[in-house]
C-alpha positions as CSV (number, residue, x, y, z in Angstrom):
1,X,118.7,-42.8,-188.6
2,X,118.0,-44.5,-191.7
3,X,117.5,-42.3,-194.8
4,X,113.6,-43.2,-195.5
5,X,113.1,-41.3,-192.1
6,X,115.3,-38.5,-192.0
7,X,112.3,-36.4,-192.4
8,X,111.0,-37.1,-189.0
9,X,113.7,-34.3,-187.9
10,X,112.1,-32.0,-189.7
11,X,109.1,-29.8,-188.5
12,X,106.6,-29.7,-191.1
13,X,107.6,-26.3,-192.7
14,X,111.1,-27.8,-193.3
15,X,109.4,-30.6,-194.9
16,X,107.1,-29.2,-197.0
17,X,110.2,-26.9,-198.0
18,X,112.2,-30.1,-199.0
19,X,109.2,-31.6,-201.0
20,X,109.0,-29.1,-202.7
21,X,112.6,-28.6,-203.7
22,X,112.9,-31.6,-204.8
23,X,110.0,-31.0,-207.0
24,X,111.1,-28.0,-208.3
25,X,114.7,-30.0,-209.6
26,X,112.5,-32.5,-211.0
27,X,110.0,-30.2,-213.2
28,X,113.3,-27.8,-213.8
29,X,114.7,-30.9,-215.7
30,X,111.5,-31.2,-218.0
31,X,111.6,-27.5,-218.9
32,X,115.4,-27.2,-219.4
33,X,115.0,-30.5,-221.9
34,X,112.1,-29.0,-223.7
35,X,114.0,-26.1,-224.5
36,X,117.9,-26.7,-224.7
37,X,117.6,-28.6,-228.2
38,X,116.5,-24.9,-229.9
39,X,120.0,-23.8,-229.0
40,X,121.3,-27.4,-229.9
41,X,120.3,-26.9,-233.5
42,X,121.5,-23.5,-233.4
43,X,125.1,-24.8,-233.0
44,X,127.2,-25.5,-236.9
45,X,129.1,-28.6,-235.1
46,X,126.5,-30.2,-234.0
47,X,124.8,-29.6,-237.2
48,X,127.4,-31.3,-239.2
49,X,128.1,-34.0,-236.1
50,X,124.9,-35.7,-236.7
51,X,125.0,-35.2,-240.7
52,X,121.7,-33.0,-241.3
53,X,123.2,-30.0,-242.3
54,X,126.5,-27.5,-243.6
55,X,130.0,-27.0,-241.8
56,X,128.5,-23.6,-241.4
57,X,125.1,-24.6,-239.8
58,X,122.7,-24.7,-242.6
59,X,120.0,-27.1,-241.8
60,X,119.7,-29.1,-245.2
61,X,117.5,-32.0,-243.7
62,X,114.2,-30.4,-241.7
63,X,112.9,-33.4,-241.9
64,X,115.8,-35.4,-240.3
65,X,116.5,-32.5,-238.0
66,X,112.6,-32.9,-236.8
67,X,112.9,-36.3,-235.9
68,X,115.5,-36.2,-233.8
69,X,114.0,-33.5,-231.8
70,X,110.2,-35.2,-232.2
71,X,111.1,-38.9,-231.1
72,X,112.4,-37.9,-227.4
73,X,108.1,-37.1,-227.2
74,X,107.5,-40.4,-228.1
75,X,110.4,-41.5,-225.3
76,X,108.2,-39.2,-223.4
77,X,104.7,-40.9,-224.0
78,X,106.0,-44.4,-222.6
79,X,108.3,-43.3,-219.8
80,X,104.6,-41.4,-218.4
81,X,102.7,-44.5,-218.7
82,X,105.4,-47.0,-217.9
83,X,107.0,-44.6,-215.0
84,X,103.3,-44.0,-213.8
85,X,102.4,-47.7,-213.3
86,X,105.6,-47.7,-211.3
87,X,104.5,-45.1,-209.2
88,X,101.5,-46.7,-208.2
89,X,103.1,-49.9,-207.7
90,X,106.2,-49.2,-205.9
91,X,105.5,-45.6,-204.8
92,X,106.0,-41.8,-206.1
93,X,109.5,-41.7,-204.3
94,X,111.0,-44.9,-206.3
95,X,109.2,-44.1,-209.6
96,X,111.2,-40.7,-209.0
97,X,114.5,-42.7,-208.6
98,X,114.0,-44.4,-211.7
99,X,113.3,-41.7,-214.2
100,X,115.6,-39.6,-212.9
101,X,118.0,-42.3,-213.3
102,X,117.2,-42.9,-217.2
103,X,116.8,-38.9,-217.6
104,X,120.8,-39.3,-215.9
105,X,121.9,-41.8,-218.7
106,X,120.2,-39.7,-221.6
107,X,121.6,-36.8,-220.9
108,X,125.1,-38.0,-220.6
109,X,124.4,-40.1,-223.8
110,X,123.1,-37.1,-225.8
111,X,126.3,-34.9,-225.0
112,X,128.7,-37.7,-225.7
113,X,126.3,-37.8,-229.3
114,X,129.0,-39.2,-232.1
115,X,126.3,-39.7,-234.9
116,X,122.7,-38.9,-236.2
117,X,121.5,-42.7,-234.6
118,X,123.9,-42.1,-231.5
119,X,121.5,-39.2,-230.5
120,X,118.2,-40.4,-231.5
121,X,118.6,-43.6,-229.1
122,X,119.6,-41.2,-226.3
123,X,116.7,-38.4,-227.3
124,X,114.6,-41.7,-226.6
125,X,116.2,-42.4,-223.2
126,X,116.0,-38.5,-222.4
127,X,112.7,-39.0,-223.0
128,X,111.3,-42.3,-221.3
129,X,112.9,-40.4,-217.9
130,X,111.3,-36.9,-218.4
131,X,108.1,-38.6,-219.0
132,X,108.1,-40.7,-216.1
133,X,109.6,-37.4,-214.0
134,X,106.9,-35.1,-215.3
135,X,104.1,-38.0,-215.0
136,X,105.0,-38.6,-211.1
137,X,105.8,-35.2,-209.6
138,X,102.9,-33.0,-210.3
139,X,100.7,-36.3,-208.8
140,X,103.3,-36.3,-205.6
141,X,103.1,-32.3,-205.1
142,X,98.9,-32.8,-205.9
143,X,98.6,-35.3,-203.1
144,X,100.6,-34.0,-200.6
145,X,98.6,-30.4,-201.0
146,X,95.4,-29.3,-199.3
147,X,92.5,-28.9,-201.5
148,X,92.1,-25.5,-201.2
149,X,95.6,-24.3,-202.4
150,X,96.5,-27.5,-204.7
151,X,96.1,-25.3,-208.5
152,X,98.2,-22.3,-206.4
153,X,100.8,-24.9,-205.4
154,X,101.4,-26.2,-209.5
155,X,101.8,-22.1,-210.6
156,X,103.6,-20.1,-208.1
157,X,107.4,-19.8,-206.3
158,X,106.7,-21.1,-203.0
159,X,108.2,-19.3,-200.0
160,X,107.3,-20.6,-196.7
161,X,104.3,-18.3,-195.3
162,X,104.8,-17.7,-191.2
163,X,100.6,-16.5,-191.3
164,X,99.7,-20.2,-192.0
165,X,100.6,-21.8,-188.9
166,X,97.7,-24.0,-188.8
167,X,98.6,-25.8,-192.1
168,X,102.1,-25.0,-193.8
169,X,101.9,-24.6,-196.9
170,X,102.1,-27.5,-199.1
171,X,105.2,-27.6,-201.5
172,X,104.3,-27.3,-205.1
173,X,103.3,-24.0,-206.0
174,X,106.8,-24.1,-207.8
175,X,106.2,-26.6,-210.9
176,X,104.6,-24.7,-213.6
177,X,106.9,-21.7,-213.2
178,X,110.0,-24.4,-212.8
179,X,109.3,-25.7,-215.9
180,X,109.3,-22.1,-217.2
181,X,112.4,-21.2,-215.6
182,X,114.2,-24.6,-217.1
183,X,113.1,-23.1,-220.6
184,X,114.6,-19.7,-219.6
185,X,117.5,-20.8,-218.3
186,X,117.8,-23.1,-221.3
187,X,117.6,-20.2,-223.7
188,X,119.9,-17.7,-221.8
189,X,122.5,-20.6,-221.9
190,X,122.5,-20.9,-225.2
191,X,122.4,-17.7,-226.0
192,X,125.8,-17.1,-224.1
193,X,127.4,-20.0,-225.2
194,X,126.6,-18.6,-228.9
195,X,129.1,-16.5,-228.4
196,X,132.5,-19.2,-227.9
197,X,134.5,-19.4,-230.7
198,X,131.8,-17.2,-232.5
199,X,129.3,-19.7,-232.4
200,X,131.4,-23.0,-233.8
201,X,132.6,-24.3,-230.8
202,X,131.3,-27.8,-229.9
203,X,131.2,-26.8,-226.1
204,X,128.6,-24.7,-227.2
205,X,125.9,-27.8,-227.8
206,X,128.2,-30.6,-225.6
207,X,127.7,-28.5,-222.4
208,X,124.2,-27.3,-223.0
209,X,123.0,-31.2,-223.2
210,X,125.8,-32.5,-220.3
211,X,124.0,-29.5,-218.1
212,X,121.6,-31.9,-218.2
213,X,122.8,-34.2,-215.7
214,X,123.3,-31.8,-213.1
215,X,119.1,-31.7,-212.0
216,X,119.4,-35.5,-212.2
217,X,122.3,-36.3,-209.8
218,X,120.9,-33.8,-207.2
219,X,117.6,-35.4,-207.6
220,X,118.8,-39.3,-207.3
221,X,121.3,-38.0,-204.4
222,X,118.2,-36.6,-202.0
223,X,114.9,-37.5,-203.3
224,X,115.2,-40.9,-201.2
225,X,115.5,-38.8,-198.3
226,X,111.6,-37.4,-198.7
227,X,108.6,-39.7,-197.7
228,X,106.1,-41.0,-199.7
229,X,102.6,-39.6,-200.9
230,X,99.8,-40.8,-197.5
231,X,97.5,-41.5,-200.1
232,X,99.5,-43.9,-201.7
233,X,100.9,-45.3,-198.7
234,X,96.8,-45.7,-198.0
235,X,96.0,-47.5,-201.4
236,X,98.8,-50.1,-200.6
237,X,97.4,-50.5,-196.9
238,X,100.6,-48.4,-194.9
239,X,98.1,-46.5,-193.4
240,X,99.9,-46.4,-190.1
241,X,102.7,-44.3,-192.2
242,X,100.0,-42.4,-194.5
243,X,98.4,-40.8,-190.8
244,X,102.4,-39.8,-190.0
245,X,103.4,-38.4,-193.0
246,X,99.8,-36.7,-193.4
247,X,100.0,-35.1,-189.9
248,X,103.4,-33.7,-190.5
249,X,102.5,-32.2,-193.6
250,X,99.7,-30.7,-192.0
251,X,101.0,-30.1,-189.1
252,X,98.9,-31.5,-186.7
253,X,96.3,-34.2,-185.9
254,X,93.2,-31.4,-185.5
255,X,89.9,-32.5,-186.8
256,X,90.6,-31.4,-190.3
257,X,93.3,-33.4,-190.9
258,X,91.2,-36.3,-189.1
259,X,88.2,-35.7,-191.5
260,X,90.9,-35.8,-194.5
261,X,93.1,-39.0,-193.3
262,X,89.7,-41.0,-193.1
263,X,88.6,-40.0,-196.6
264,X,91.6,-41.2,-197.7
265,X,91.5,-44.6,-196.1
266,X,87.8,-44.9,-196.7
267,X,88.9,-44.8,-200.4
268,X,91.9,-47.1,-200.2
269,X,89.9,-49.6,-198.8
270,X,88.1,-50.1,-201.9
271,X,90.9,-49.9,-204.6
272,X,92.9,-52.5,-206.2
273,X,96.1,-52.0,-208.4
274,X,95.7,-50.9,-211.8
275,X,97.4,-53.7,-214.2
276,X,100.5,-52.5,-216.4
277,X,98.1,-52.2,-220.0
278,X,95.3,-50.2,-217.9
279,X,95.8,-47.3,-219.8
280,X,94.7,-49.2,-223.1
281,X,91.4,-50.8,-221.4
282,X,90.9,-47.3,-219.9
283,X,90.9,-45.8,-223.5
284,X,88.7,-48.4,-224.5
285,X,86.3,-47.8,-222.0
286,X,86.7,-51.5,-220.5
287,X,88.9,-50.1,-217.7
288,X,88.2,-52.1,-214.1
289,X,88.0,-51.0,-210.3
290,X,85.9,-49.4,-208.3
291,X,86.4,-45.9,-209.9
292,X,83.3,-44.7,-212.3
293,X,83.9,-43.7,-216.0
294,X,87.7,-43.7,-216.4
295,X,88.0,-43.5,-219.9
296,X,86.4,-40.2,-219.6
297,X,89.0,-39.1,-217.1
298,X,91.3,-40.5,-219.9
299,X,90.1,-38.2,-222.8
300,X,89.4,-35.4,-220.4
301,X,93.4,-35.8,-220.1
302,X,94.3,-36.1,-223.2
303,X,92.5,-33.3,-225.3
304,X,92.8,-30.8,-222.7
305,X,96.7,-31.3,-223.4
306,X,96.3,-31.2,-226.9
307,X,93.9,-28.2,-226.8
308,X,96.4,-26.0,-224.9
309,X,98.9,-27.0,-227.8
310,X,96.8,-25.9,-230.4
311,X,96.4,-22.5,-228.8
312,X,99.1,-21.1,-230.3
313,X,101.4,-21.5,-228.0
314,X,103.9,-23.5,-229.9
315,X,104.0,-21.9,-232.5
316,X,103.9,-18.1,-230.7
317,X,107.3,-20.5,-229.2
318,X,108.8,-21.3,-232.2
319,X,108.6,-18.9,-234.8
320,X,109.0,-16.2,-232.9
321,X,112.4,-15.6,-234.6
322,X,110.9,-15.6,-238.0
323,X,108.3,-13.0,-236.7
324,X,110.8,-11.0,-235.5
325,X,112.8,-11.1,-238.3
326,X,109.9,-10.5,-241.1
327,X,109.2,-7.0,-238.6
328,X,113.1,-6.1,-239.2
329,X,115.0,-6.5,-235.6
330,X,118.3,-7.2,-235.6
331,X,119.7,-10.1,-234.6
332,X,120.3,-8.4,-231.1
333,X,117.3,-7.4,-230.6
334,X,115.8,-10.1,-231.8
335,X,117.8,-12.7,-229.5
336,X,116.8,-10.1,-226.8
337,X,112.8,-10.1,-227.6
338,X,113.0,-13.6,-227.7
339,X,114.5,-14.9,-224.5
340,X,112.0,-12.1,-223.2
341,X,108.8,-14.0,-224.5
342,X,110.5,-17.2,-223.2
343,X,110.6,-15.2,-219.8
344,X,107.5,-13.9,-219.6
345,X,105.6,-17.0,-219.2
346,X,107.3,-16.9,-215.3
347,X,105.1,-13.8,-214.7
348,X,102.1,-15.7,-215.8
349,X,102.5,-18.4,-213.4
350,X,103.4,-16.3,-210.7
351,X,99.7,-14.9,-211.6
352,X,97.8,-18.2,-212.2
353,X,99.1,-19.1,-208.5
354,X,96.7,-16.5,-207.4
355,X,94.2,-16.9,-209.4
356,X,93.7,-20.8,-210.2
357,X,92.3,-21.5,-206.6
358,X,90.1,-18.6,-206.2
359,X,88.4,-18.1,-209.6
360,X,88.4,-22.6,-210.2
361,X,89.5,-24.7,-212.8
362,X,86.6,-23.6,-215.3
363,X,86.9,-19.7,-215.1
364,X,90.9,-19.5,-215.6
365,X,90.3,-22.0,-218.7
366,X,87.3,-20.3,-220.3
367,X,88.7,-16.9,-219.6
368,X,92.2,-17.7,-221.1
369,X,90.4,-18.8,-224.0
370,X,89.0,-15.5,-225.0
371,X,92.0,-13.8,-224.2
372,X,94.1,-15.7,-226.6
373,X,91.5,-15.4,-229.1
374,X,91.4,-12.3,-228.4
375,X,94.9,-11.9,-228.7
376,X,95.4,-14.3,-231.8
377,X,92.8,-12.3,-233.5
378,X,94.4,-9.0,-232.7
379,X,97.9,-10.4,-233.8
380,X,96.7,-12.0,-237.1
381,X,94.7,-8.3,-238.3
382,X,98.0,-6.5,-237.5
383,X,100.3,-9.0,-239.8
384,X,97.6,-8.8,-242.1
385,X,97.9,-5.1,-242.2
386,X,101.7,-5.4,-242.8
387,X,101.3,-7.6,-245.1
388,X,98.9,-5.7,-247.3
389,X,101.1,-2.7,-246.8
390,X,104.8,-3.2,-246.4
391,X,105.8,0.0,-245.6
392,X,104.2,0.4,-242.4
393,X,105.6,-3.0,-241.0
394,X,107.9,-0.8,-239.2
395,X,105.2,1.1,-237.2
396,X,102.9,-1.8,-236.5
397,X,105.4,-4.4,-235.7
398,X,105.9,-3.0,-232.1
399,X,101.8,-3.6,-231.7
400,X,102.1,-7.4,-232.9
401,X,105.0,-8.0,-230.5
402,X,103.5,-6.6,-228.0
403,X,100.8,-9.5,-228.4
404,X,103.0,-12.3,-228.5
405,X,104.2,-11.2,-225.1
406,X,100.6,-10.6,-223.9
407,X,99.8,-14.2,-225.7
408,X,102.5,-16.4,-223.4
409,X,101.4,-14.3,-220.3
410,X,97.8,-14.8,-220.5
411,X,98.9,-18.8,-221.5
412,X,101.3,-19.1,-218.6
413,X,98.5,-17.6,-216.4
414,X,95.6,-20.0,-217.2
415,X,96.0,-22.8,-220.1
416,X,99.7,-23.7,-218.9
417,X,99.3,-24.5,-215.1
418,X,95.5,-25.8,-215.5
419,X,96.4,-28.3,-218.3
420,X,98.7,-30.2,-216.4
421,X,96.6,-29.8,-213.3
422,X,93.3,-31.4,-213.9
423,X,94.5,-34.8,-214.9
424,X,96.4,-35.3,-211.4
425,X,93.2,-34.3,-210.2
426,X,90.8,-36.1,-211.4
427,X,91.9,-40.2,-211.2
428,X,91.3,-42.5,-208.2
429,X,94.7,-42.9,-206.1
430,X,95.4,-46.6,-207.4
431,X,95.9,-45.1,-211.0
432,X,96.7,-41.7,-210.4
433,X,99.9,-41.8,-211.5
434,X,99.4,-43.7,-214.7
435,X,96.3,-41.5,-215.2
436,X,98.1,-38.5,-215.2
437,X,100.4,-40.9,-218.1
438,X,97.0,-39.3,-220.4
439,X,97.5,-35.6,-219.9
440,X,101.2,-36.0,-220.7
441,X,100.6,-38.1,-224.0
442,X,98.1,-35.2,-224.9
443,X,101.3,-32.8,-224.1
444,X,103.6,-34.8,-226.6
445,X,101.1,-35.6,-229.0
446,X,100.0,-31.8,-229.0
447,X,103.3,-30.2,-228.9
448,X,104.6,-33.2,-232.0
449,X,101.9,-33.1,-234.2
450,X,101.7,-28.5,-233.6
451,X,105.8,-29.0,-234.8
452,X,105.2,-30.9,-237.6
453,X,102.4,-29.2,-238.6
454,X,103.2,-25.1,-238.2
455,X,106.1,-25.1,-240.6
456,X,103.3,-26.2,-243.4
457,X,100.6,-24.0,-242.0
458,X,103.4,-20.7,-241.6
459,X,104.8,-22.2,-245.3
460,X,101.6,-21.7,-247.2
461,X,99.3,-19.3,-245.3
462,X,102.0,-17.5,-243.3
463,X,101.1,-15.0,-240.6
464,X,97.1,-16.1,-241.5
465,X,97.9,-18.9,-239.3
466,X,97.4,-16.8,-236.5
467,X,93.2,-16.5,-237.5
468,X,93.2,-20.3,-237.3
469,X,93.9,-20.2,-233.9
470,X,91.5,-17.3,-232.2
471,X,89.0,-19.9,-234.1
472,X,90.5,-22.9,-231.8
473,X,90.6,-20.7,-229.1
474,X,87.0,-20.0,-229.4
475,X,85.9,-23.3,-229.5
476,X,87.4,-24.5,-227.0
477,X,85.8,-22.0,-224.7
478,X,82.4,-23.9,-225.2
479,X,84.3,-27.3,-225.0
480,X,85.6,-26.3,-221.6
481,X,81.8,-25.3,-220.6
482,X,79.6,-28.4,-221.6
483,X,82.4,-30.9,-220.9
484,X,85.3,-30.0,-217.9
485,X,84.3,-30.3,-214.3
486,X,85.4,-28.2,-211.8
487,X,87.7,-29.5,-209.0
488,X,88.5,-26.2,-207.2
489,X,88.4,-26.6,-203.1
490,X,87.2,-30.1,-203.0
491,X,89.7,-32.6,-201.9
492,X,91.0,-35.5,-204.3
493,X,88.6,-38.5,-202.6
494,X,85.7,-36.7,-203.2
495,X,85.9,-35.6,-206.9
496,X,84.9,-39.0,-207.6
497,X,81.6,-38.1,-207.1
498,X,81.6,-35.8,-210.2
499,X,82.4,-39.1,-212.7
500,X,79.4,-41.1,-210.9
501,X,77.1,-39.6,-213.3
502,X,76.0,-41.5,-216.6
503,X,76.0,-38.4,-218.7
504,X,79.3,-36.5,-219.7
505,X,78.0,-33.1,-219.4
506,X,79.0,-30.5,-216.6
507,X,76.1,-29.7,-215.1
508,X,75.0,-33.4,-214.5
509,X,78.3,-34.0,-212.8
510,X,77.5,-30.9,-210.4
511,X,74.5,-32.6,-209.5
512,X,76.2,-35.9,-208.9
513,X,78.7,-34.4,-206.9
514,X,76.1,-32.3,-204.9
515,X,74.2,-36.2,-204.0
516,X,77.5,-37.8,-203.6
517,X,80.6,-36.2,-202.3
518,X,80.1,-36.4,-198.6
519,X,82.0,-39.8,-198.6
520,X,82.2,-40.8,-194.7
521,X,78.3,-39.6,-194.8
522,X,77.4,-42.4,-197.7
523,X,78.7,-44.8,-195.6
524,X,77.5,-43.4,-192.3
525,X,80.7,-43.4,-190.7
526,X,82.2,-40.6,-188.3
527,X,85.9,-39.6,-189.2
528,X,86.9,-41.3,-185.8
529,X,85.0,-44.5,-187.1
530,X,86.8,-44.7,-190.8
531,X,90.2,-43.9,-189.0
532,X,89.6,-46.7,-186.3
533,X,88.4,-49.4,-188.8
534,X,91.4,-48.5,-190.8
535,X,93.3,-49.6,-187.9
536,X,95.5,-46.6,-188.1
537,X,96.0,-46.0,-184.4
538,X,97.0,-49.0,-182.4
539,X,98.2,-46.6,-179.6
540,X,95.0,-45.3,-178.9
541,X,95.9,-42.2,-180.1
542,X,92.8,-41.7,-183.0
543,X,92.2,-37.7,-183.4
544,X,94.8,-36.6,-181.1
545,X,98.2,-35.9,-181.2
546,X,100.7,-38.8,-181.0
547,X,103.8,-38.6,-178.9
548,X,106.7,-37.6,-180.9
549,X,109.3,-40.4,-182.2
550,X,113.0,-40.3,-181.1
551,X,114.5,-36.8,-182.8
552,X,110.9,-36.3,-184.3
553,X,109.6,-32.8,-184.4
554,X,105.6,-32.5,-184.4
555,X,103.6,-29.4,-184.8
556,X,101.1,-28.5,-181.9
557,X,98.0,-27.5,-184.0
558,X,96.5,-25.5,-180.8
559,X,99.4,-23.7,-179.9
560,X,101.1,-23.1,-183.3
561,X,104.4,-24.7,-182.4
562,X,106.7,-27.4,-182.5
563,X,106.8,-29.7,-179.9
């Protein structure tokens, strides 16, 4: 059997379980590169390897340190846009293939670094892959979900559930908490490696970036061997394979899935591919095809990236240390309370997966909001107090670090699964891909411009910073309300509806969405219509179950077993 249908021979709940595997080594490769370079510039050889520091791992150029870790976001920004169009052009699968084959070559590149320009040209290669990785998966895992647990899919360890027999889960539940655990894993690495040759080996930094490779080769040796998104098989009229693939997912052919395969090809009928500069018409507000207002989709995107980045949470991220240090912990402790708080976050998202589906979009935005104002508000008073009064650093410190833990846990649980998944939400299925190239560019232009501009901030206000950001936080509670739609339980064709409406406020797009989401209804067409003039069923077989392929499992919606 060729490779592109191995998963035939799967039943559904294998296949969902391979998706989402292969998901998971995907996003696992985004968080492990976000984090491995904090142990990186930890190590003295590779300080003095690439010329910005001492033999014994003084930093003397921040500046040139910063732009080696900062330009692999602008690799990033590209390889989203660039892997995106891709995505929609040749599929999610291939698009996969090719970033993970530029995130192979950067990371082999960056741990053979032999000089300060060596590095930066393979931080940018790093980058282009992670960007095109982390643009594509979340909108692979988003289309292949059902609407009502797509947000629990992005936050939460999936393990198959035997009480949905009906409709296997979908596989994605793992990303947000992959990208946690790559960060994790990233620091606990490092933190053991510290301890070769006390620190000056330069296995310790070699190893960390070659690790690198190892999510990539498993990812170009299997991903091939997963099918492609139905709704993009759909927009490039496959929609013979979209109804397989759909129905195995699902398991089943019932009148659910029916209703759902002919919103999908209702939609495809309609779209056109996006051209390679899109995103810059789209930004514009000059952006063609038959989706309404997609250059608000586009800032939507892009702010609510760069909002979750001005929470706190990179700075909570990377100062921590220096926190730690200014309560008095030794270093012990310290490396111990910090690989905590870089732990933590996986708690969060095991949370948000229960929560992001039943309280919406909206809620878990809003209410994180107040909470890290809350908690930002709470943790600037008590640095303040220690400030003013240096002698009781020692008793309140345990109270302020206590709310850097409770900061990345309420983050993890709303803000860091919600950010990235509106914007694979919210775009029509011809761009989706290259739309969801916006929230990422919000991601690297929050988390670059919040690293260039904390050391200032921490350098001239210090722990005041903190009051800066319960103000953000605050804001952006009522910037959520007026201006972010909700996308909770209503499946990926039909949010369209809420961007039909002139006006950008919330509350109009309800009332769009209330006149136009019923999309077979619009066009007075029966699910069984819509499927049959999508000429999806040249068997005869429209709304039942089809007869099972050579070595093909099927799942026998009315009697909750393979067949």
């Amino acid at each position: 059997m060729a490779v592109t249908t191995w998963w035939r021979k799967l039943s559904p709940r294998q296949l969902n379980v391979a998706v989402q595997a292969f998901s998971l080594i995907a996003i696992f490769f985004e968080g492990y590169d976000q984090g491995v370079m904090g142990g990186v510039n930890a190590a003295p050889d590779y300080v003095q390897e690439v010329g910005i520091g001492l033999p014994d791992g003084t930093v003397t150029s921040t500046v040139h340190q910063g732009g080696i870790v900062s330009i692999y976001y602008l690799g990033c920004i590209v390889g989203a846009f660039i892997g995106g169009w891709l995505a929609d052009r040749i599929g999610r699968i291939n698009g996969m293939v090719i970033g993970a084959c530029f995130a192979l070559v950067g990371g082999a590149l960056q741990a053979a670094t032999q000089s300060s320009s060596f590095i930066l040209v393979a931080r940018v290669v790093t980058g282009l892959g992670t960007g095109a990785l982390t643009g594509i998966t979340p909108v692979l895992v988003s289309e292949m979900s059902t609407a009502d647990h797509r947000g629990g899919f992005l936050g939460y360890v999936f393990i198959a559930n035997c009480k949905m027999p009906r409709f296997p889960h979908a596989p994605s539940r793992t990303l947000i908490l992959v990208a946690d655990l790559g960060i994790s894993v990233a620091y606990w690495m490092s933190f053991g490696l510290s301890y070769v040759d006390n620190g000056y080996s330069e296995v310790r930094w070699r190893f960390l970036l070659a690790f690198q490779c190892f999510p990539a080769l498993l990812l170009l040796a299997g991903v091939k061997l997963l099918p492609d998104s139905p709704r993009y098989l759909a927009s490039v009229g496959r929609n013979d394979e979209a109804r397989r693939v759909l129905e195995h997912l699902r398991g089943g052919y019932g009148p659910e899935v029916e209703k759902e395969f002919a919103e999908i090809c209702v939609v495809a009928k309609d779209s056109k591919p996006a051209s390679p500069l899109q995103f810059a018409k789209v930004l514009a507000g000059r952006g063609s095809g038959t989706a309404p207002h997609l250059g608000r989709r586009a800032w939507l995107s892009l702010w609510l990236q760069i909002m979750a980045s001005w929470s706190g949470i990179t700075a909570v991220t990377a100062y921590s240390p220096v926190l730690l240090t200014q309560a008095g912990y030794s270093s012990t402790k310290q490396n111990g309370l910090a690989g905590g708080l870089n732990t933590i976050g996986i708690i969060g998202t095991i949370i948000s997966a229960q929560i992001v589906d039943r309280l919406g979009r909206r809620k878990c935005l809003m209410g994180g909001a107040l909470g890290l104002f809350s908690v930002n508000l709470i943790a600037a008073a008590l640095f303040e107090k220690s400030r003013a009064d240096p002698t009781a650093s020692t008793h309140i410190a345990p109270a302020a670090i206590a709310m850097l833990f409770l900061f990345n846990l309420i983050y993890a649980a709303t803000w860091g699964t919600v950010a990235f998944l509106l914007p694979t939400e919210i775009f029509p299925s011809e761009m989706r891909a290259q739309g969801n190239g916006f929230g990422i560019t919000g991601w690297a232009i929050g988390v670059g411009w919040t690293t260039l501009v904390n050391p200032i901030m921490f350098g001239s206000i210090e722990s005041r910073t903190y009051f800066i950001f319960a103000g953000l936080n605050l804001i952006w509670v009522f910037v959520v309300f007026f201006f972010y739609p909700e996308t909770k339980d209503r499946s990926l064709e039909s949010i369209d509806a809420l961007f039909s409406s002139s006006s950008p406020f919330y509350t109009k797009m309800e009332e769009s969405y209330r006149q136009r989401s019923d999309i077979l209804g619009i066009r007075k067409l029966s699910a069984a219509e819509a499927v049959g003039a999508a000429g999806s069923s040249p068997d005869g077989t429209a709304g039942h179950q089809r007869p099972a392929e050579d070595g093909e499992k099927l799942y026998d919606s009315s009697h909750h077993s393979i067949v």
